[in-house]
N, C-alpha and C positions, 0 to 999 in steps of 0.2 A: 504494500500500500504506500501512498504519497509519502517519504521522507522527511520532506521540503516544511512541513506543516510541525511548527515549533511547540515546543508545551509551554501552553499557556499556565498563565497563575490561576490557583483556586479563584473564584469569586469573592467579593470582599462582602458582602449581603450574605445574612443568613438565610437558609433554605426555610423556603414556604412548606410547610407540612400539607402534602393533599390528604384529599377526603379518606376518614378513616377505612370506608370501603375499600379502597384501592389496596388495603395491608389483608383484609379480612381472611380473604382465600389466600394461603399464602403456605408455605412449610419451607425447611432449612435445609439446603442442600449445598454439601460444603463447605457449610461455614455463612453461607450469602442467604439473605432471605429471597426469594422469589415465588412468582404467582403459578397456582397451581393451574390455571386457566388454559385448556384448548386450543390448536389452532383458532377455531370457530368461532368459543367463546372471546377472545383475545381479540381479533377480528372484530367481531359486534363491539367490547367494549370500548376500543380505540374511536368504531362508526359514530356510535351513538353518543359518546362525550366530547363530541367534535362538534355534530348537530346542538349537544346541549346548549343555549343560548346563556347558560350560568356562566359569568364572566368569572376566570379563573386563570393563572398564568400557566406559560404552555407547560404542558405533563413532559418528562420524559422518558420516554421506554429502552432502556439499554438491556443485554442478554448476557448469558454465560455459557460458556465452552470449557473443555478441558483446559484451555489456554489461559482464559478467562482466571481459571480456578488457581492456575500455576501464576499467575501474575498478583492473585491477591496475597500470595503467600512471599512474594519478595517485591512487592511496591506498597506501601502500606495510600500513598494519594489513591490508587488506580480501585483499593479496596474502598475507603473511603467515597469515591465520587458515584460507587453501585446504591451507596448506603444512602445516598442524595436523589438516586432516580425515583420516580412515580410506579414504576413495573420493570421489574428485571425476570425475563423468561427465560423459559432453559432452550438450548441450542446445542444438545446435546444427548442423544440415546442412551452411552453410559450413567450419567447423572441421572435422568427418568428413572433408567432401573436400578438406582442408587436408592431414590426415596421410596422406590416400589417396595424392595428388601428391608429397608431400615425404619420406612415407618411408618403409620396406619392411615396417612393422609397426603400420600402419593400428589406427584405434578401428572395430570391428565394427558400427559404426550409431550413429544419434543416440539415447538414450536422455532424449527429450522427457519433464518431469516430469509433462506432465499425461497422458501415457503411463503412465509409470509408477506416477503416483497411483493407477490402474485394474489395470493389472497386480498391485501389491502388492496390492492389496484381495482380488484373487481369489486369491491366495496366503497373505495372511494368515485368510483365510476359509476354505480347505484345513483347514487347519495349527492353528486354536484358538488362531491370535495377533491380539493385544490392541492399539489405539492409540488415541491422544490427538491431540484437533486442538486447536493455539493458532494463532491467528490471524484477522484479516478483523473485519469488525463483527459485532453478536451477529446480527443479522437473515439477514446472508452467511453465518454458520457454522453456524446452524440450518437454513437451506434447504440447506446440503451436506452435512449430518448423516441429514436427512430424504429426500433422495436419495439416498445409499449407503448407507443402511440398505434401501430400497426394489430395489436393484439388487443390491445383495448381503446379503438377510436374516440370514446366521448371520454375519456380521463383527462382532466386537466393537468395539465403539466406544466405551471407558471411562470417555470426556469430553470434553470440549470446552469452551474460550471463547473470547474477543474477544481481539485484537492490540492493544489499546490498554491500555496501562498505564506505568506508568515503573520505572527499577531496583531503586528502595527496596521495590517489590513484589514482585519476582524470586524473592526467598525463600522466599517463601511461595505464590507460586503450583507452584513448584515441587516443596512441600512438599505441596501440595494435588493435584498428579497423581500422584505416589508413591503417595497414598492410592488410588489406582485404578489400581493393581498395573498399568499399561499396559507392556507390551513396545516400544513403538516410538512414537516421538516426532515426529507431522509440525508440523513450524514454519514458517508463512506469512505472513513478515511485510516480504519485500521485502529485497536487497540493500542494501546490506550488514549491514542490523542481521540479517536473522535467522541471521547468522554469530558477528555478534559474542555474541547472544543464546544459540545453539547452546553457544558454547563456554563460555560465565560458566554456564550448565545443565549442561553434563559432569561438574561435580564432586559435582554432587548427586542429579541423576536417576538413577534407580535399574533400570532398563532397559535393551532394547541397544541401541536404534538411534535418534539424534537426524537425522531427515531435513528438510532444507529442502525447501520449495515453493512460495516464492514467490507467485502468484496462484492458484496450482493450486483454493482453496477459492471465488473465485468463479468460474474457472470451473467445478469441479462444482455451483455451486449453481445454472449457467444463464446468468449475470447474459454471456459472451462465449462465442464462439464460436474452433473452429482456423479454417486457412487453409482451402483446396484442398487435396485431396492433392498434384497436380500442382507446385502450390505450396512445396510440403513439402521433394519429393524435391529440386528444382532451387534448393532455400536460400533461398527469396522470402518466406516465411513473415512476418517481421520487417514486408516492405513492405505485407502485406495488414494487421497489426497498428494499421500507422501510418497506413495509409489510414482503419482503423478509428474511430482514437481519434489525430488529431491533436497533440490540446493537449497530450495526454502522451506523446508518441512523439518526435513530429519531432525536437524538440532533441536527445532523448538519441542516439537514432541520425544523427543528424548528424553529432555529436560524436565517439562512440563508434565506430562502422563504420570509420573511416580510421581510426582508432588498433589496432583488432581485427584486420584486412583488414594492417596491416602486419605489426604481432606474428605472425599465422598464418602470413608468409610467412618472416620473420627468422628465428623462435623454435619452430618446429615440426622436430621430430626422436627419433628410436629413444632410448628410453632404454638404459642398460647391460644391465637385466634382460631387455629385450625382443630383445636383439643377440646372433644366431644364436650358440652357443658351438662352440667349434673344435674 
């Protein structure tokens, strides 16, 4: 993912707590709190609080991976900024069958973002809602502009640009997606900055929903492919990746896998909101 895109400073404003619903369905898996919600369900609730006319500052929905999991174990910011989003899902098959095993209020399926990039499309194309892509190079973000417009013709797509810039720009690009009144904010620029990115953007964006995704934009633009399904359901996914594309996999999943693979087993558990009441 883009390089070039600098780590910005925490926000100097303390986080807005959302609605206590958004914690409600929730259980612990690794350590991170996340929602136990559906593709489906996830889907409707992102539609339907976007519709909601209750003025609120925009939500953010960040995710978790085995990567994810390894990165909160030696960045303690990258931990902290999950701890600040609105919804963090899982992005992950082993983790699902983490909480499946360890505890009685399981995550209802992996909600894969390059899932969900396609899910919300045909939802915010329902619905007359509007989004913005930052991220990927302009060649990347033009061929996945020109496919989802092709797959899904009445989806608005307000704007778009490249991942590549640094802080001192932030304001102003910022400033410049506002101008395209977008509803929902997809950010694709790679763990951890487009977390950090995400949140230094909450104080100004003017919309509801600030979504990370990661690579999600090349791959709608073609440039990779998923696993197998087979692949998919049994948690392999990762190794068909890394078969893929070596030079950039191996290390991280080396690395990462035994540090995720522990946390899943230590640090997964019922949160209080999810624990049957008496």
């Amino acid at each position: 993912m883009p390089e070039s895109v600098s780590v910005l400073p925490a926000p100097s404003k303390e986080r807005i707590v959302p609605e206590q619903a958004e914690y409600d369905d929730s259980v612990i898996v690794a350590g991170v709190k996340v929602t136990r919600k559906s593709r489906a369900e996830l889907t409707d609730h992102v539609v339907q609080t976007t519709l909601d006319a209750t003025p609120h500052p925009p939500r953010l929905l960040f995710d978790i991976n085995g990567h994810a999991v390894g990165l909160c174990r030696s960045d303690r910011r990258y931990a902290e900024s999950l701890k600040r989003a609105d919804v963090v899902h899982v992005d992950s098959e082993p983790l699902v069958i983490a909480s499946r095993l360890l505890t009685t209020t399981p995550v209802r399926g992996r909600s894969a973002t390059t899932d969900l990039f396609y899910d919300f499309a045909e939802g915010f194309q329902a619905n007359g809602i509007s989004c913005y892509f930052l991220g990927a190079t302009d060649a990347v973000i033009e061929e996945c502009v020109a496919r989802m417009k092709f797959l899904y013709p009445d989806l608005v797509i307000a704007g778009y640009r490249n991942g590549y810039f640094d802080e001192a720009a932030l304001p102003a690009i910022v400033a410049d997606i506002n101008t395209t009144k977008a509803d929902i904010l997809w950010v694709g620029l790679g763990k951890p900055k487009e977390q950090f990115v995400s949140l230094a953007m909450r104080e100004s964006f003017e919309g509801r929903w600030i979504v990370t995704c990661g690579g999600c934009f090349d791959f709608a633009a073609g440039h990779y492919q998923r696993a197998p399904i087979f692949l998919q359901k049994i948690g392999l996914e990762w190794l068909h990746r890394m078969v893929l594309r070596p030079r950039q996999l191996f290390w991280r999943y080396l690395t990462t896998n035994p540090v995720a693979l522990y946390a899943a087993l230590r640090y997964t558990r019922r949160t209080e909101a999810s624990a049957p009441k008496a």
